[in-house]
VOZA-100169 format. One line per field, with one value per residue (C-alpha): residue number from 0; residue in three letters; x, y, z. Coordinates in steps of 0.2 Angstrom, whole numbers, plus 5000, padded with zeros to 4 digits. Last residue first. Example, Ala and Ser with C-alpha at 12.3 -4.5 7.8 and 13.67 -1.06 7.14 Angstrom:
// residues 2
pos [1_0]
code [SER_ALA]
c1 [5068_5062]
c2 [4995_4978]
c3 [5036_5039]
END
This chain:
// residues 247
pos [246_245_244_243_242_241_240_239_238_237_236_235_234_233_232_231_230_229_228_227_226_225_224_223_222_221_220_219_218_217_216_215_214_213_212_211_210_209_208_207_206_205_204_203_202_201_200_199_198_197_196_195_194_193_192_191_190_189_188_187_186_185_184_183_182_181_180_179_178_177_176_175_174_173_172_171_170_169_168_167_166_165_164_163_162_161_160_159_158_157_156_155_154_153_152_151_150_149_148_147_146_145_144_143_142_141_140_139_138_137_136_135_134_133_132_131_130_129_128_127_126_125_124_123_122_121_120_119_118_117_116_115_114_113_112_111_110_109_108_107_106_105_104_103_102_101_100_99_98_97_96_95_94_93_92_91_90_89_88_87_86_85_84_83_82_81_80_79_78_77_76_75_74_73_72_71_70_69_68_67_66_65_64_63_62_61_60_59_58_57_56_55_54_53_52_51_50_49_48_47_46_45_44_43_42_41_40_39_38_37_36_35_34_33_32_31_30_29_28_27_26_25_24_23_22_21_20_19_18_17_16_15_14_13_12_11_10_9_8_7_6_5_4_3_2_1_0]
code [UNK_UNK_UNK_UNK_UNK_UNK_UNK_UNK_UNK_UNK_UNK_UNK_UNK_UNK_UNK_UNK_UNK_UNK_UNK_UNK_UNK_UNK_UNK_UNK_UNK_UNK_UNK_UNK_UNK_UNK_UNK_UNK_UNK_UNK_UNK_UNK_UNK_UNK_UNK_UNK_UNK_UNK_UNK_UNK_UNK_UNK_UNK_UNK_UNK_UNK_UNK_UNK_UNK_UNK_UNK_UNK_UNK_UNK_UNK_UNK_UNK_UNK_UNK_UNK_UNK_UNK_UNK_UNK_UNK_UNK_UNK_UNK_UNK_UNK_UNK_UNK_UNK_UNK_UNK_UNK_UNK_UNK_UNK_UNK_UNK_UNK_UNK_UNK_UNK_UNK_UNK_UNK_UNK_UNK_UNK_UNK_UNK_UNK_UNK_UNK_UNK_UNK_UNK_UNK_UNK_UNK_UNK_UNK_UNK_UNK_UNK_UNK_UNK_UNK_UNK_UNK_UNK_UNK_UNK_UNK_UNK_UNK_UNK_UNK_UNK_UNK_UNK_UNK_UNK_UNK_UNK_UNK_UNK_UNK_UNK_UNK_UNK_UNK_UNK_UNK_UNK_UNK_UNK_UNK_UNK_UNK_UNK_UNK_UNK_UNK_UNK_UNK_UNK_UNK_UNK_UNK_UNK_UNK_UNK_UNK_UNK_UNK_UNK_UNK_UNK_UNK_UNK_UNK_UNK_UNK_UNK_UNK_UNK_UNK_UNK_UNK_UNK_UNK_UNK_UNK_UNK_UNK_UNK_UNK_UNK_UNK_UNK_UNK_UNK_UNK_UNK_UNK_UNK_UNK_UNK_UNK_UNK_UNK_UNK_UNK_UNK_UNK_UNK_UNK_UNK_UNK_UNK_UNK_UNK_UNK_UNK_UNK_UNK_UNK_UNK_UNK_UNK_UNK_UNK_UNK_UNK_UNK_UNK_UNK_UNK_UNK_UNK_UNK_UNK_UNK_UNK_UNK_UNK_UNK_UNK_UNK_UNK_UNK_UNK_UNK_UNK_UNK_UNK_UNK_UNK_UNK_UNK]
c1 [4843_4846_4861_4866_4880_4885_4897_4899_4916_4913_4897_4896_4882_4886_4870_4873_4863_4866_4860_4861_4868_4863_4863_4880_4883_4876_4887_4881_4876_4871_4854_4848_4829_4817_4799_4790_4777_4765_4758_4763_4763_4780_4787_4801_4820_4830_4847_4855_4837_4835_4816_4817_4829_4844_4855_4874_4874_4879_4896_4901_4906_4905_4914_4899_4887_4883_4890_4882_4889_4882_4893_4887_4904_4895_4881_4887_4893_4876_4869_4851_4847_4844_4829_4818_4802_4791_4774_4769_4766_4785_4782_4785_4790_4804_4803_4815_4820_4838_4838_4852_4855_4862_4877_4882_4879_4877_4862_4852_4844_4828_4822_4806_4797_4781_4782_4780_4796_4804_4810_4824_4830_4840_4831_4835_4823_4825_4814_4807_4818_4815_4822_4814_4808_4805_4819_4824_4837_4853_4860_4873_4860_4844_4854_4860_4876_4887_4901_4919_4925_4945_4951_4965_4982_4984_4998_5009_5017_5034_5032_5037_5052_5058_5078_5089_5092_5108_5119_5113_5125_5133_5128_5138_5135_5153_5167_5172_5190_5197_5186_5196_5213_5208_5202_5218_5229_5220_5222_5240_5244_5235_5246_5261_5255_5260_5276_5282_5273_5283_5269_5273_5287_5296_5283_5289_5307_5304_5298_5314_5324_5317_5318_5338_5337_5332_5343_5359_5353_5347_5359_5342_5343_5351_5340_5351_5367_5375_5376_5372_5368_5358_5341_5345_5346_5329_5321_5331_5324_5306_5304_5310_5300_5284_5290_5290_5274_5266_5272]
c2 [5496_5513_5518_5536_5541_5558_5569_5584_5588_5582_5572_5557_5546_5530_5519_5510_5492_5480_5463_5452_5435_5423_5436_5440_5421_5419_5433_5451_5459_5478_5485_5505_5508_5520_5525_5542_5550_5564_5576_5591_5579_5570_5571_5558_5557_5543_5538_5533_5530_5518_5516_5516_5502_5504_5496_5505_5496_5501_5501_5488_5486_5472_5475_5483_5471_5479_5493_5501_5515_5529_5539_5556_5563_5568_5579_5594_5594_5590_5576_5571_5557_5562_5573_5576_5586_5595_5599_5609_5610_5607_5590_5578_5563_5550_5532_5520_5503_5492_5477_5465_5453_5437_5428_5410_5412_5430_5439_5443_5461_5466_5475_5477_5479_5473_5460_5443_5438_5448_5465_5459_5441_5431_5440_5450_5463_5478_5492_5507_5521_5539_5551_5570_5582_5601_5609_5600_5587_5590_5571_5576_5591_5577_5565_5580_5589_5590_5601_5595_5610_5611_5617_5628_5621_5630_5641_5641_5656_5655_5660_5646_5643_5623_5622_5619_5639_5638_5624_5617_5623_5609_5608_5617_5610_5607_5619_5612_5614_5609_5592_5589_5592_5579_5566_5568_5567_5552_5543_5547_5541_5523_5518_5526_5513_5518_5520_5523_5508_5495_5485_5493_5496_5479_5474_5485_5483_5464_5467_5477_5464_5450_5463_5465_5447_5442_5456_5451_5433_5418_5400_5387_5382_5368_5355_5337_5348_5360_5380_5397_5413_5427_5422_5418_5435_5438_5425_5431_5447_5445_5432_5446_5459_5445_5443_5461_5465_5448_5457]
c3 [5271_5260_5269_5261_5252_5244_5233_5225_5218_5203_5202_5213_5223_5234_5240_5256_5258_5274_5277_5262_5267_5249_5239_5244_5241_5225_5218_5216_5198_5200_5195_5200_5198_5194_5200_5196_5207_5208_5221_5204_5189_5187_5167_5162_5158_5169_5163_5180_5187_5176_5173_5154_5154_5143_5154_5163_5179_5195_5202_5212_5230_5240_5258_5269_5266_5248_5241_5229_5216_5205_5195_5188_5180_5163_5175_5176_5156_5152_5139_5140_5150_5169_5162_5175_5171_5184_5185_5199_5220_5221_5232_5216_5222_5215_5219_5221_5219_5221_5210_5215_5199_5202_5200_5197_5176_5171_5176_5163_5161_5150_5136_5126_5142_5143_5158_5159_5158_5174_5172_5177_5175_5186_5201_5219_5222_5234_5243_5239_5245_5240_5231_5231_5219_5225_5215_5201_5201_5198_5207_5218_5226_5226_5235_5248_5248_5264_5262_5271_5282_5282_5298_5295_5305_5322_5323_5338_5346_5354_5371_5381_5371_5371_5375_5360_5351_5360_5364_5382_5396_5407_5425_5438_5456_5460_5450_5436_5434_5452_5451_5432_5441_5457_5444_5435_5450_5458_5440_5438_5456_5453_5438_5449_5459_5476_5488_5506_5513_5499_5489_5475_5474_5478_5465_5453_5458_5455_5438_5433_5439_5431_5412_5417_5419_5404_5395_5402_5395_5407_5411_5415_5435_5441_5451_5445_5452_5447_5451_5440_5449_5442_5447_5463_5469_5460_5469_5487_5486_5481_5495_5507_5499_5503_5520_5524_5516_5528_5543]
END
């Protein structure tokens, strides 16, 4: 009922449309090709809406859905390219392990068989050795530092005489650094005095049961001397290499 009122309203507008009249209500004079293009609207609408007809709009799509269905038929998946998929059995190689050596204090260092380091203890000063000693040369710390004095001893266990020699020149032993960090975040490299117990430059005769002690200096500032808590002593030579926490 409503489709037949609707084609009826359609008919009569486009009825009107090519007719002139008078009056106050006249309706505006339209082109051939105005109300060729009226026309052609209302038998759109006449056609769609018409119970024999369809959107040909809507009829293309249908088609095209129902071709692609017939193509594929239902259940298939699309193949992957080859060579994508994972392969259960492809071997995998495992990178080579690298093993780090470990070498000792003594090992870093060259130092005879049977000697060993030990810890002492630490001093922090202005001035080391301190005035009163005999030493013909001492250390200064610059203004608002100190000096950290880190000691150690070195003990014969090999039953005889030995001789380190930590002074003379030796192609294993030019790389020989020696570093302290202090608190975990301060790091400085010890350093280079002409002190005779400098362990860096250390050359001296230790009797069989015997010991010698040395020392390692760096500068800290006032407030690391201030808050020391933690001590780790770095040793390098080459390749070798080793780090032990002293306090």
């Amino acid at each position: 009922m409503r489709k037949k009122k609707l084609l009826g309203i359609l008919t009569a507008a486009a009825l009107c449309l090519g007719m002139t009249g008078c009056g106050e209500n006249q309706m505006p004079e339209l082109t051939d090709a105005q109300v060729r293009e009226i026309g052609q609207y209302v038998a759109f609408v006449l056609m769609k809406y018409s119970s024999n007809g369809g959107s040909r709009l809507v009829e293309l799509t249908e088609r095209t859905q129902e071709s692609s269905s017939a193509e594929e038929p239902a259940g298939t998946e699309p193949e992957e390219p080859a060579g994508m998929g994972p392969v259960d059995d492809t071997p995998v190689i495992d990178a080579p392990s690298q093993t780090v050596p470990e070498y000792t204090l003594e090992e870093v260092m060259g130092l005879p068989e049977g000697i060993k380091v030990g810890y002492a203890g630490e001093e922090i000063c202005g001035v080391y050795p301190n005035e009163d000693a005999e030493d013909f040369f001492a250390i200064t710390a610059t203004d608002g530092k100190q000096l950290l004095v880190l000691k150690f001893f070195l003990a014969n266990n090999s039953g005889q005489d030995q001789t380190v020699d930590l002074l003379s020149w030796d192609a294993a032993k030019e790389d020989l650094i020696y570093q302290i960090t202090v608190n975990g975040e301060y790091r400085r490299r010890a350093l280079n005095t002409m002190l005779l117990d400098d362990l860096a430059t250390l050359k001296c005769d230790i009797p069989a049961d015997g010991a010698y002690n040395a020392v390692l200096v760096i500068e800290v500032d006032q407030g690391v001397a201030d808050a020391l808590e933690t001590i780790e002593l770095s040793v390098k030579c080459g390749d070798k290499a080793c780090s032990v926490q002293v306090r």
